[in-house]
C-alpha positions in Angstrom: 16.5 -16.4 12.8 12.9 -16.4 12.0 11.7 -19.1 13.1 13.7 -18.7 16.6 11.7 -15.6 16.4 8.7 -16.8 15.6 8.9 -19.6 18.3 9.5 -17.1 21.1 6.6 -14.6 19.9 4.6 -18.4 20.1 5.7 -19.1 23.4 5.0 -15.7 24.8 1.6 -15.6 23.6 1.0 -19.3 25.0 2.7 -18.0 28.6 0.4 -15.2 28.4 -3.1 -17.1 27.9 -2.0 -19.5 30.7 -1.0 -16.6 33.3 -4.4 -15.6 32.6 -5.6 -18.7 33.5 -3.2 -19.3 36.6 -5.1 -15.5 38.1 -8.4 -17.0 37.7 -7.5 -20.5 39.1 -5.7 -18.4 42.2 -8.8 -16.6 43.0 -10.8 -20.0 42.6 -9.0 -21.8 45.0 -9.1 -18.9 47.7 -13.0 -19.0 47.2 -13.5 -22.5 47.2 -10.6 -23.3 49.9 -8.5 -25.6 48.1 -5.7 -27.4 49.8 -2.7 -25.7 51.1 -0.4 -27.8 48.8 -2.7 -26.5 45.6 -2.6 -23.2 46.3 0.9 -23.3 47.2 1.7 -25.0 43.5 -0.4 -22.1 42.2 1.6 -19.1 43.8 4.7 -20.9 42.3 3.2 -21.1 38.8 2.4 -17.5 39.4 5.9 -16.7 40.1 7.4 -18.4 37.3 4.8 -16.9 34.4 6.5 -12.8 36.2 9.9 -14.3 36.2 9.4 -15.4 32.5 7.7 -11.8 31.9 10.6 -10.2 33.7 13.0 -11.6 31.7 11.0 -11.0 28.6 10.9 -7.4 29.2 14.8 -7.5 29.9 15.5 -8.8 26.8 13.4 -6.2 24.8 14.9 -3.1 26.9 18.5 -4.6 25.8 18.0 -4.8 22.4 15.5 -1.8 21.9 18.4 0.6 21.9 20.1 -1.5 18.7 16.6 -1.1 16.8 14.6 2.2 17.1 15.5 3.1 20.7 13.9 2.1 24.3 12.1 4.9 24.5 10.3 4.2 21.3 9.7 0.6 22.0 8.3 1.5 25.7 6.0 4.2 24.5 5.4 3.4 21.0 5.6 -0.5 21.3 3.6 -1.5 24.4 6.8 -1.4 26.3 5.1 0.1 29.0 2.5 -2.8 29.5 5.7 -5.4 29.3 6.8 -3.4 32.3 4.2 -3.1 34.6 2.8 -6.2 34.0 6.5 -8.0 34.9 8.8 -6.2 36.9 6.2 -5.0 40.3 4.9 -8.2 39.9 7.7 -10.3 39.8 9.1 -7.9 43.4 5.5 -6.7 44.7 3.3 -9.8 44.2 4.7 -13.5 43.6 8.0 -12.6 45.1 6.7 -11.9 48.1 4.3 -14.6 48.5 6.9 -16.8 47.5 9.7 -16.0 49.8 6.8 -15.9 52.6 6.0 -19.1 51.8 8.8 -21.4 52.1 9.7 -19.5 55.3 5.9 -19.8 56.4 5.3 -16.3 56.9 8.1 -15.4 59.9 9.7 -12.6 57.7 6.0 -11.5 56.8 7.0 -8.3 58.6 9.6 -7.3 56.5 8.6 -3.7 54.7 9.6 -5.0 51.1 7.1 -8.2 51.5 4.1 -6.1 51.8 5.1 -2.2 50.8 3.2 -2.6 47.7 -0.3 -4.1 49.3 -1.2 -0.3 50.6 -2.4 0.5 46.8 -4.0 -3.0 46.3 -3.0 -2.9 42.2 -1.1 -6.0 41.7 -4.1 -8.4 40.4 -5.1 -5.6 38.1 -1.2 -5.3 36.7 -1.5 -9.0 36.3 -4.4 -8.6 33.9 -2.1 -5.9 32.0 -0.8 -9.5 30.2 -4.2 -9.3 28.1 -3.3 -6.2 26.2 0.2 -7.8 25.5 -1.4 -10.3 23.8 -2.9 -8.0 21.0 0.3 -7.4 19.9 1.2 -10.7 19.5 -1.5 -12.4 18.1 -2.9 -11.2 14.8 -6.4 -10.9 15.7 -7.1 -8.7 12.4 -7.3 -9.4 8.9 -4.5 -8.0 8.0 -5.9 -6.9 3.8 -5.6 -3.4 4.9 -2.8 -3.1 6.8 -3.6 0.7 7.8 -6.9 0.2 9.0 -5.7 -2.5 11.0 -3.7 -0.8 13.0 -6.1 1.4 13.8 -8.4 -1.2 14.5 -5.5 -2.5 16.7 -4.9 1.1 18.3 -8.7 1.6 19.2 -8.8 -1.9 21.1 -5.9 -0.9 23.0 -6.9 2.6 24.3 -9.9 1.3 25.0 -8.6 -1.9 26.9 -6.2 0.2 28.7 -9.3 2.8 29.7 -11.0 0.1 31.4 -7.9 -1.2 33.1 -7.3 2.3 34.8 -10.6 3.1 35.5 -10.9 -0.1 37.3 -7.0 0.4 39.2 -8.6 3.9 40.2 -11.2 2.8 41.6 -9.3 0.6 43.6 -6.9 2.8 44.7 -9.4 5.5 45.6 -11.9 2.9 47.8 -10.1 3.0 50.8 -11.0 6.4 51.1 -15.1 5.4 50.4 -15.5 2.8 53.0 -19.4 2.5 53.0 -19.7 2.5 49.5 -16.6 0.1 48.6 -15.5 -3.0 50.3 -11.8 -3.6 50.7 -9.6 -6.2 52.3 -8.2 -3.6 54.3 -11.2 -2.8 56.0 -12.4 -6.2 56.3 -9.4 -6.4 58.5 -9.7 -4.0 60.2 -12.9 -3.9 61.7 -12.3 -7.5 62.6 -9.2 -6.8 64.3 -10.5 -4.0 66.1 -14.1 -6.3 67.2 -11.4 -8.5 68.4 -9.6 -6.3 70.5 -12.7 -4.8 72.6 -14.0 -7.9 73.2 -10.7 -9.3 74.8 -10.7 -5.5 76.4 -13.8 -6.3 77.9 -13.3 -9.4 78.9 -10.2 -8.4 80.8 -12.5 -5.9 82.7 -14.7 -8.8 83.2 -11.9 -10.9 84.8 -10.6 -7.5 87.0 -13.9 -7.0 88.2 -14.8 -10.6 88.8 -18.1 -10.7 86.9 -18.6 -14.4 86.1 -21.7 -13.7 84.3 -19.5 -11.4 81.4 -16.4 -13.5 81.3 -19.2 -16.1 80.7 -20.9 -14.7 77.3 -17.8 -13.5 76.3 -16.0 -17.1 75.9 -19.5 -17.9 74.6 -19.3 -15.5 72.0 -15.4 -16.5 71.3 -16.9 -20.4 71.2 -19.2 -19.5 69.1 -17.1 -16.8 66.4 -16.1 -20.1 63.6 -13.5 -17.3 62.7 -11.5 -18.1 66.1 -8.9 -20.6 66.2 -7.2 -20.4 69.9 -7.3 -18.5 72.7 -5.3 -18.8 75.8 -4.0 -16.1 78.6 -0.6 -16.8 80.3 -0.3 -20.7 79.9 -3.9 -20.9 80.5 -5.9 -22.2 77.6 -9.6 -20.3 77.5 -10.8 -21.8 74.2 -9.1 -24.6 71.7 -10.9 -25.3 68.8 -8.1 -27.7 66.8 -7.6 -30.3 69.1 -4.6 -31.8 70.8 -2.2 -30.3 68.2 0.6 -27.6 68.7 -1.0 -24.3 67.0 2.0 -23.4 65.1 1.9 -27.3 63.4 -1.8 -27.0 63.2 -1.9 -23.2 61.0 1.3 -24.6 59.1 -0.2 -27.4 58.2 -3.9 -26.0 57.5 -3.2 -22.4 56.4 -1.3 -20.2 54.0 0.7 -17.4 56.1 -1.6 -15.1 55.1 -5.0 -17.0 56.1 -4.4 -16.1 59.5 -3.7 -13.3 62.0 -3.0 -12.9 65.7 -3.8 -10.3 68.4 -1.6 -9.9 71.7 -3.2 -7.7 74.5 -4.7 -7.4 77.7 -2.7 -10.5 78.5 -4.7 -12.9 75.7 -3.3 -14.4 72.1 -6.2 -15.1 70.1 -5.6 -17.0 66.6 -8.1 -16.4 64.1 -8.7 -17.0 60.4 -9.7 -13.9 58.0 -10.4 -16.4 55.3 -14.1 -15.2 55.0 -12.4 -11.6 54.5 -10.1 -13.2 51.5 -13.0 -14.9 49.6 -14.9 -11.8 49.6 -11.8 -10.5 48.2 -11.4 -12.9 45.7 -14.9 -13.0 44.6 -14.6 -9.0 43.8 -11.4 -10.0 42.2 -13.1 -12.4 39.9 -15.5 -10.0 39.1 -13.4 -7.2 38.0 -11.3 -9.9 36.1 -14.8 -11.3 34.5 -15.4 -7.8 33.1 -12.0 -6.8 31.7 -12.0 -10.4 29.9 -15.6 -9.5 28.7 -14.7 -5.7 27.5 -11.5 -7.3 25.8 -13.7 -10.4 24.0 -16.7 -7.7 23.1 -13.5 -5.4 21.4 -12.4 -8.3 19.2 -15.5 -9.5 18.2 -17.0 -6.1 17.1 -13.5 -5.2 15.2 -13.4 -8.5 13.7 -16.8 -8.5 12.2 -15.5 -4.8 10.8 -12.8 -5.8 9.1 -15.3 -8.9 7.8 -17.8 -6.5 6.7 
């Protein structure tokens, strides 16, 4: 029994250090534009490390009540980090991305594939896995089993501290646009430089002033953001080719690389990767200093309990 114990505790920690690795790998491969197939292989490995969390946490919450209670292994236990670091994932993050992906982003509008986006959280929950692995590796000496677990409490309150500060900050930036950048607004302000332009360039077209609808499909030739643009069944500006759009964005994009606007009588396609590696470079940041706060914890504690 203790050694089937002692494998799973193993095999947690192990799936922990690699989820770690898989959200720094993600945010690599959105910088550096990997392939679609890589990423793809990425968002599944995602999914499987909050299934396998999930289920972890199930288990626990089932047999908490035959030890000292669920309440006391979700307060007292980390149980709390188990949870938030599993469950919202696993139906907030991966799921979604998953599901999106095998139907290639045609149920995108659904409100339980996105709901949780508006507080922008999930990569910092995914980093929640780091404090689980303080209880599961003994990073202490453990000669003085008291003050180890003191040592153990102070690295987790502080840990924790710099997780929430971080999520708040987050969650608050929307509201700070000028001093915080966010996807959101990224978005936004593209979307909305999109729609004037073809706004303008319909009054261009109503008013028959060849001179404006000239710089405008300039500055759409120009913008490397925009894929394809076409009015009615006339084609204004094709920048992939002699290829059907919706083959060409399957077969070069992830469903979320890309967005659409349908107005004045245009479509325009157009990318928003340059709005997701900025995103993922902020995300590698923030991840860069929580793994640096967690690495300058163990080292200062360890060389404590050395002293």
């Amino acid at each position: 029994m203790e050694n089937k114990k002692n494998f799973w505790e193993n095999f947690i920690a192990w799936t922990i250090i690699l989820a770690i690795v898989e959200i720094f790998i993600e945010d690599f491969s959105r910088l550096g534009g990997w392939s679609i197939s890589a990423r793809k292989i990425l968002i599944l490995f995602g999914f499987l490390f909050d299934l396998i969390f999930t289920i972890e946490f199930t288990i626990r919450s089932f047999l908490a009540p035959k030890k000292k209670g669920w309440w006391n292994y979700f307060a007292n236990e980390k149980g709390w980090v188990d949870f938030v670091s599993s469950i919202p994932l696993i139906l907030f993050s991966s799921g979604p991305l998953v599901i999106g992906m095998f139907f290639n982003g045609s149920i995108r509008s659904l409100a339980f594939v996105g709901i949780f986006n508006i507080l922008k959280i999930t990569k910092i929950l995914r980093i929640a896995r780091m404090l689980r692995l303080l209880r599961i590796v003994k990073v202490f000496k453990q000669d003085d089993v008291e003050a180890a677990e003191q040592r153990n409490t102070h690295v987790t309150k502080a840990i924790t501290i710099t997780i929430v500060a971080i999520t708040t900050t987050l969650i608050l930036s929307p509201l700070f646009p000028k001093i915080f950048y966010t996807m959101d607004n990224g978005l936004k302000t593209k979307q909305m430089t999109y729609s004037s332009l073809l706004q303008n360039w319909k009054k261009s077209i109503q008013t028959r002033d060849s001179q404006a609808i000239a710089y405008y499909k300039m500055k759409v030739k120009e913008d490397k953001n925009i894929l394809y643009l076409f009015q009615g069944s006339n084609t204004i500006v094709n920048k992939i080719g002699n290829t059907d759009i919706v083959d060409f964005l399957k077969n070069h994009y992830f469903y979320t690389d890309y967005k659409t606007i349908s107005s004045f009588g245009f479509k325009l396609y157009y990318t928003v990767q340059d709005i997701d590696q900025e995103n993922a470079r902020i995300n590698l940041l923030i991840e860069t200093i929580i793994v640096i706060t967690i690495l300058s914890l163990l080292i200062f504690y360890t060389d404590k309990s050395n002293a």
